[in-house]
N, C-alpha and C positions, 0 to 999 in steps of 0.2 A: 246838089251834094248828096255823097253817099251814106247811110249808116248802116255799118253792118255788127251785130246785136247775138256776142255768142253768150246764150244763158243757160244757166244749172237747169234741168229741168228731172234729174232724176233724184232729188229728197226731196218731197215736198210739192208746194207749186208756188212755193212764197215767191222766187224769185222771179219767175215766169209771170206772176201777177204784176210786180211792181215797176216790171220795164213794159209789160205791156200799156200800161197811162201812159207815161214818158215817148214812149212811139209813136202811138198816137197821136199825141203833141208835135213830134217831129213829121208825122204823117200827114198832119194839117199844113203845118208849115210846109210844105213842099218836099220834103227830103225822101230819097226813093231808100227802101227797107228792105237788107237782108239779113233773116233769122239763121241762129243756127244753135241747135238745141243738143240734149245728150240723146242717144240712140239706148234705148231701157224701154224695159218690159211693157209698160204703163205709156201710152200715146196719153200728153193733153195739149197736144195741136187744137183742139177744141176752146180750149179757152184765150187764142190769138185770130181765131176764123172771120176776124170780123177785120184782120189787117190786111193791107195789100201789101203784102212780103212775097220774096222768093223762101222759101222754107227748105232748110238743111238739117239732118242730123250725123253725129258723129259719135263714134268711142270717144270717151273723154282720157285727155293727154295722148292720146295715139298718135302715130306721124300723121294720119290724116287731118287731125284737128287742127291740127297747125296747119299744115299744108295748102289744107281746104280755105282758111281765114285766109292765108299769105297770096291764095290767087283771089282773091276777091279784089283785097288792096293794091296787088298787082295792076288790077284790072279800073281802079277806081284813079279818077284821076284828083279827085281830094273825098278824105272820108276820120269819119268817124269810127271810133270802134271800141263799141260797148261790153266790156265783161262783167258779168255778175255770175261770180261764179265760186263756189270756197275751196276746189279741188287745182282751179289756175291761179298762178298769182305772178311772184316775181319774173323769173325764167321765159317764164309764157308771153309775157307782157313786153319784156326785156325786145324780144325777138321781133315783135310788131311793131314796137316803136322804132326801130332801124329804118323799117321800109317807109318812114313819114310820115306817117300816119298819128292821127291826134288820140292816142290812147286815155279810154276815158273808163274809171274802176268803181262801180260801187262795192259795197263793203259793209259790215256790220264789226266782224271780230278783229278787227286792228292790227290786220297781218301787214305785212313787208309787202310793197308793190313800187312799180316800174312805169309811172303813165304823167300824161299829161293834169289830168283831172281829177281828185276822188273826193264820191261824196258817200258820206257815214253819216247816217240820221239817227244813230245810237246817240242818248243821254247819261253820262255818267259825271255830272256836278260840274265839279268846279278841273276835274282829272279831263273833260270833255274835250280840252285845246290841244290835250299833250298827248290822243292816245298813238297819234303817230311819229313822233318822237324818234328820230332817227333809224326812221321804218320806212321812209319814200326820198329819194331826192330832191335837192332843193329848188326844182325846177316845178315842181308838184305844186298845183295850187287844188286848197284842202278847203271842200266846204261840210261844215259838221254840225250835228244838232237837229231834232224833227222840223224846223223848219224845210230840210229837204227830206222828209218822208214822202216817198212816193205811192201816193193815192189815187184811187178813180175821183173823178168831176163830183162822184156823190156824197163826198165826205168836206167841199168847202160849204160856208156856212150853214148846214145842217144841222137841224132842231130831231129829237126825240119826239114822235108823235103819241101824244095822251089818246090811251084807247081807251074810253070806260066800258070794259066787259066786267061787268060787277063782279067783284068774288075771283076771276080767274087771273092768275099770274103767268104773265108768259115768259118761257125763262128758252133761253137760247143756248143748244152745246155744239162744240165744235172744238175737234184736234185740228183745225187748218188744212191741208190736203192730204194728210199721211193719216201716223196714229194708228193704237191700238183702239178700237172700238169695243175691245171688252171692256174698259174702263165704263164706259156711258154705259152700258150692260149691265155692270155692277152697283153703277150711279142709280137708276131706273128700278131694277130689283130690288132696292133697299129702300124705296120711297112707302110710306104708308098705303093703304088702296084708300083710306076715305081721305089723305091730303091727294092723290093723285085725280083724284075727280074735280077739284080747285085749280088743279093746272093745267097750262097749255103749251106743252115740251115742243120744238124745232130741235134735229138732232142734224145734223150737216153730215153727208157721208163724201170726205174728200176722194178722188180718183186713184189714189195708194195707200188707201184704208187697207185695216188686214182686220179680221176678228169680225165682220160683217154678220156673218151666221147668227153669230153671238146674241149680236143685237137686234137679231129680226127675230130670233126665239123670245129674246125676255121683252119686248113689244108687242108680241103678237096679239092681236085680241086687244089691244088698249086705243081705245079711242082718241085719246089726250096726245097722240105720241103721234107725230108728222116727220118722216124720213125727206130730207133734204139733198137730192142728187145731184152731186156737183155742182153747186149754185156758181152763177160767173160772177156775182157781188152778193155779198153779206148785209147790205149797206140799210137796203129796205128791211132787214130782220134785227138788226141791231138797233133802228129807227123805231121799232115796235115794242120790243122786250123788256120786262121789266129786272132781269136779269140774265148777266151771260156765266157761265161755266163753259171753263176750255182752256187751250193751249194757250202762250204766251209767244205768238212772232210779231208779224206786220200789226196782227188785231192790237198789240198795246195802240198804233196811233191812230187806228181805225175809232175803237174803245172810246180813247181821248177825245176827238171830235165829237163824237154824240153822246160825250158824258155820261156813258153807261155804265151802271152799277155791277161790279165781277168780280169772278173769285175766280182767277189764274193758278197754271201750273208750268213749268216746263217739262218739255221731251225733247228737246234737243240743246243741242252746246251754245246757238246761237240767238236760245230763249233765257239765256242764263241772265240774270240783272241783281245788283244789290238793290235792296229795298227804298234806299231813300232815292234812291233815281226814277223808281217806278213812283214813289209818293209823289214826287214833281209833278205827273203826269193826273194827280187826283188817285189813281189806284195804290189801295193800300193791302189785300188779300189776295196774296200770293204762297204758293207751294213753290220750293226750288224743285221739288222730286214728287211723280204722283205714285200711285200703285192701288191695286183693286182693293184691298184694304180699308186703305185710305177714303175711294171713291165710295164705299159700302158707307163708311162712316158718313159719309155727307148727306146720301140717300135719306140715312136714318133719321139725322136728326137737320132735313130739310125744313123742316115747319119753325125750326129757332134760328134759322137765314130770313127766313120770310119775317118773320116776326120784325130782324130786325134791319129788315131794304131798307126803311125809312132813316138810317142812322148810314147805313154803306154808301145809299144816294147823296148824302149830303156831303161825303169824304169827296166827293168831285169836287165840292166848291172849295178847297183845299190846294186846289192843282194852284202851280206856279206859274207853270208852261203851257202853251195856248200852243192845239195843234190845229191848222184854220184849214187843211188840205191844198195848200196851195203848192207846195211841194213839187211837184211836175211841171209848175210855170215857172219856178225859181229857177231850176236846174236847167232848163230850155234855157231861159231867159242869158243864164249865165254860159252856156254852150256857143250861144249865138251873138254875144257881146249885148247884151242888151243889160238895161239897170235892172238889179233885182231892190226886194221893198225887203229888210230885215229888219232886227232889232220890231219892240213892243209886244213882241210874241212871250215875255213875262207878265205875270198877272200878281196885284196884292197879295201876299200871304195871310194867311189867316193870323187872325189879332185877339189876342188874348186878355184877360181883364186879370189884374196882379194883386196879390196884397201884400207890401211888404211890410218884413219883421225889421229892418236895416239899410242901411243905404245901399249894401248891396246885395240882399238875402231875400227874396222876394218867392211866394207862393201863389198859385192858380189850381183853379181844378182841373183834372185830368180832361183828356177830351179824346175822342174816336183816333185822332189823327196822332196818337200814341200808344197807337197799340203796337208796333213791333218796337218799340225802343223800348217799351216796358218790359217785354220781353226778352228780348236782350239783356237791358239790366238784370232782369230775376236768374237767367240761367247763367251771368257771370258764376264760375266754381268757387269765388269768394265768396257770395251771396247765398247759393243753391247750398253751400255745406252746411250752413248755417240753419238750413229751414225744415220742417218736418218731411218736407218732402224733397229727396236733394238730386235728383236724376233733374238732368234737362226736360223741359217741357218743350213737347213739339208745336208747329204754329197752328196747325189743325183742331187741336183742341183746345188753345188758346186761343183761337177766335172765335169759337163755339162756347167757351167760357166768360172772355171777354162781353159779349153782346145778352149774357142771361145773368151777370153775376150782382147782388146786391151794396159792394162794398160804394162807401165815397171815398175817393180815390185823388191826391194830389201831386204838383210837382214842383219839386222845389228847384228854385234856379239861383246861383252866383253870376250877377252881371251879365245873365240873359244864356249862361249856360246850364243844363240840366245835371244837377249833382244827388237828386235823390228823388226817391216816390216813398209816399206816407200815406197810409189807407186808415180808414176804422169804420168798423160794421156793427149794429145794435143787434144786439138778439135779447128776444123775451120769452120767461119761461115763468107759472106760475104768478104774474102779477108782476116779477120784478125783472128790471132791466140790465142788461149787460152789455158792454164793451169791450170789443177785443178790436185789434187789429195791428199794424206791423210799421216797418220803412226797411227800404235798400237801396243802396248806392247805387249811383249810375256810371260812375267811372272809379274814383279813386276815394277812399277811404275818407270818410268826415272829420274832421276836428272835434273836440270835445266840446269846445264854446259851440259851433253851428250845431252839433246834436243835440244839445240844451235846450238851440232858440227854437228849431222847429219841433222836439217835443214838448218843450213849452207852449208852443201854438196849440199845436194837437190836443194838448189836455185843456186848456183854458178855452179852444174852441165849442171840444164837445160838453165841457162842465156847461158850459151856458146852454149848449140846444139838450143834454140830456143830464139834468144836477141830477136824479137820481139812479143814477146808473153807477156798474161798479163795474172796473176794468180787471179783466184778465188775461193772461197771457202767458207766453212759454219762450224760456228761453234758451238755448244752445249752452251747455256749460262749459265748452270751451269761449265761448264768446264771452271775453270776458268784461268788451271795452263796454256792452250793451246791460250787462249785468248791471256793471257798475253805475252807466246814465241812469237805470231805473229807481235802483236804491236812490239815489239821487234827487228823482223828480217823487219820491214817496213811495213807489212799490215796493210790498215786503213780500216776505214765503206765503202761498197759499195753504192754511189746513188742512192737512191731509183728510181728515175725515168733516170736513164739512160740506155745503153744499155747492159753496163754489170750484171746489175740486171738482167735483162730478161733473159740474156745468161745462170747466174748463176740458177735460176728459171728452165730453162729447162734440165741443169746436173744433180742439184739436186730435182728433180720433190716431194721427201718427207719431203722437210726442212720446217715446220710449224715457227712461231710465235718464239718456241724456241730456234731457231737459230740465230747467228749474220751472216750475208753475210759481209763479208771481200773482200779485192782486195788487188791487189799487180802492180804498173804498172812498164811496160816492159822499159830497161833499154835505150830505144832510145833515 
């Protein structure tokens, strides 16, 4: 039997990668192989050289493209016919399935298609069943979820290899096959010169890189710094690393198998993810949008990433979703009628230790695997107006603040939903102690009795770890409902001309005019 295999090959090489396993498989299997690729500036016929295909290229959507597939199938007297492609879709499809042929689609962005087969190893929760929803005909049979992420052989059961090079960090970058290379440029130049003698940088230069230059000037002369030419697998460098920096395609499930610690970005529409989907996967540091900027910033303040691997490493053990690489046998397997092994590819969630105020009001302490809902919450515009600082915080500097910051931090939950976070931080100045710290919603405004009970907690907690301390604080004087809980729980006006004004002054260095300063004195 025939497979004939038309792929995208001019953004990128993602797609070129991920049918190349799949192939291979079919290759083993007996089935004889015809490629046919886009005709673009950038040859990476190199990264399938090792298949026995007839190899074709074409203008994509042209008469020929069609033309050219429709005498193949002509010519085959049973076949397959593989598109992975984001430029063909319905139409394209529509046309090839006439001629008998068993049209088979992979797919990421949940467009409208015409085939026999599609498979989408995009993860997006519980939305993951529906995203084709009256987008393929009812003859479509739909297989979805990284269970069929299509992988090399090197990504099933695959451990992370412990290198003890004392002292040196190896940190992994990579845009995937394309990419601006100025960004790693700007990454690299902003790096300290006494942290950069601690590290040991792999930079990947994909085959439709642009910015090259870039990055051979701000390397030059650095020893630490190894150029990666067109690697045909990732798999042994991801296996070594103690961190990756880079683009967000295939590598999320490449990532996931070998449990590696990363901080993502997207470049393209089809790296785009909400957050709790990528959490699934164990990763939780992501950029939707990167820019040189941005990459300067990270340079900078690389040594407070490192500081804190030990806390990003452990966000793996968080994953829900188990990606075991098996992916290219599944899809074979199901191509060819044969039983695939699904389900158990979920893993425990992480479990949390609670204290409840009520049968259904319960508190924990914050944990790593809350850092973008905290986020979220804090930049709701109900929340942010309220606070001395009311512009959106970006996630860049919230994950760099995040993993340096002193406060203890909790979450309160109703019936095992998140309805607020409640902080407080000591600070000492002259002998005596102080207390400040804050809460904000997570979704919809609190009740009056639930603000009571958890700043009740809050204060009866820290009286006991800190009786001599005296709380201070600032509060929005349009906020009136918060003003009022405080009076409440005993906070009055701060003295203007005392010492805890000043103190308060310098905690909060942005509290204008429209702030009340409050206090709370210590229980001596």
């Amino acid at each position: 039997m025939n497979i004939i295999a038309r792929i995208s090959s001019c953004l990128g090489i993602g797609h070129v990668m991920r049918m190349k396993w799949l192939l291979h498989e079919f290759s083993a299997r007996g089935y004889s192989l015809t490629v046919i690729l886009d005709d673009s500036p950038v040859d990476v016929s190199y990264l399938i050289k090792e298949l026995k295909c007839q190899l074709h290229y074409v203008v994509t959507n042209s008469e020929n493209d069609i033309a050219l597939i429709k005498s193949f199938i002509v010519e085959s007297t049973s076949c397959f016919v593989f598109i992975d492609h984001y430029e063909l879709g319905y139409e394209y499809e529509e046309q090839l399935k006439s001629l008998g042929c068993k049209v088979v689609v992979f797919d990421d962005l949940a467009r409208a298609h015409y085939c026999d087969f599609l498979f989408d190893a995009k993860w997006e929760g519980h939305k993951t069943a529906n995203r084709y929803d009256n987008k393929v005909p009812d003859f479509t049979k739909l297989y979805q979820g990284p269970d069929f992420a299509l992988l090399s052989p090197d990504y099933s059961n695959c451990k992370r290899k412990m290198i003890t090079n004392k002292g040196i960090t190896k940190i992994l970058l990579s845009l995937g096959g394309g990419g601006d290379l100025a960004l790693f440029g700007s990454f690299i130049g902003a790096i300290p010169k006494a942290l950069m003698k601690e590290l040991d940088i792999s930079v990947v230069i994909g085959p439709q890189a642009k910015n090259r230059s870039i990055l051979d000037l701000v390397s030059k002369n650095i020893p630490e710094i190894t150029l990666l030419e067109a690697p045909l697998s990732l798999a042994k460098y991801y296996s070594e690393c103690d961190l990756f920096i880079g683009s967000l395609g295939t590598s999320l499930y490449e990532l996931a198998a070998f449990k590696v610690p990363s901080i993502t970005f997207s470049i393209a529409v089809n790296q785009n993810n909400e957050l709790p989907h990528l959490e699934a996967f164990g990763h939780f540091l992501h950029l939707d949008m990167i820019d040189l900027a941005q990459m300067k910033t990270l340079g900078e303040n690389l040594a407070k990433i490192l500081c804190a691997l030990p806390r990003i490493t452990q966000l793996r053990k968080q994953a829900i979703l188990l990606v075991d690489g098996a992916g290219v046998k599944r899809v074979a397997n199901v191509l060819t009628g044969n039983q695939i092994d699904l389900g158990g590819n979920f893993i425990e969630s992480h479990v949390h230790k609670y204290t409840y105020l009520s049968k259904t009001i319960s508190i924990r302490p914050i944990c790593d695997g809350d850092i973008n809902d905290y986020l979220v919450a804090r930049n709701k515009p109900s929340n942010a107006k309220r606070m001395t600082l009311t512009k959106p915080i970006e996630r860049l500097p919230h994950y760099l603040w995040w993993f340096n910051n002193e406060r203890r931090s909790y979450v309160v939950e109703n019936n095992g939903k998140v309805i607020a976070y409640i902080w407080h931080q000591l600070y000492r100045q002259n002998g005596a102690e102080y207390l400040y710290g804050g809460w904000f919603t997570a979704d919809e405004e609190l009740p009056f009795n639930i603000a009571i009970l958890i700043l009740q907690w809050q204060l009866d907690f820290c009286d006991e770890l800190h009786p001599h301390a005296h709380w201070l604080a600032v509060i929005h004087k349009d906020n009136k409902f918060v003003n009022l809980l405080n009076r409440y729980m005993g906070f009055v006006e701060t003295p203007q001309d005392s010492l805890y004004y000043s103190v308060t002054e310098s905690l909060f260095p942005q509290a204008d005019t429209q702030f009340n300063f409050v206090m709370r004195y210590s229980n001596e």
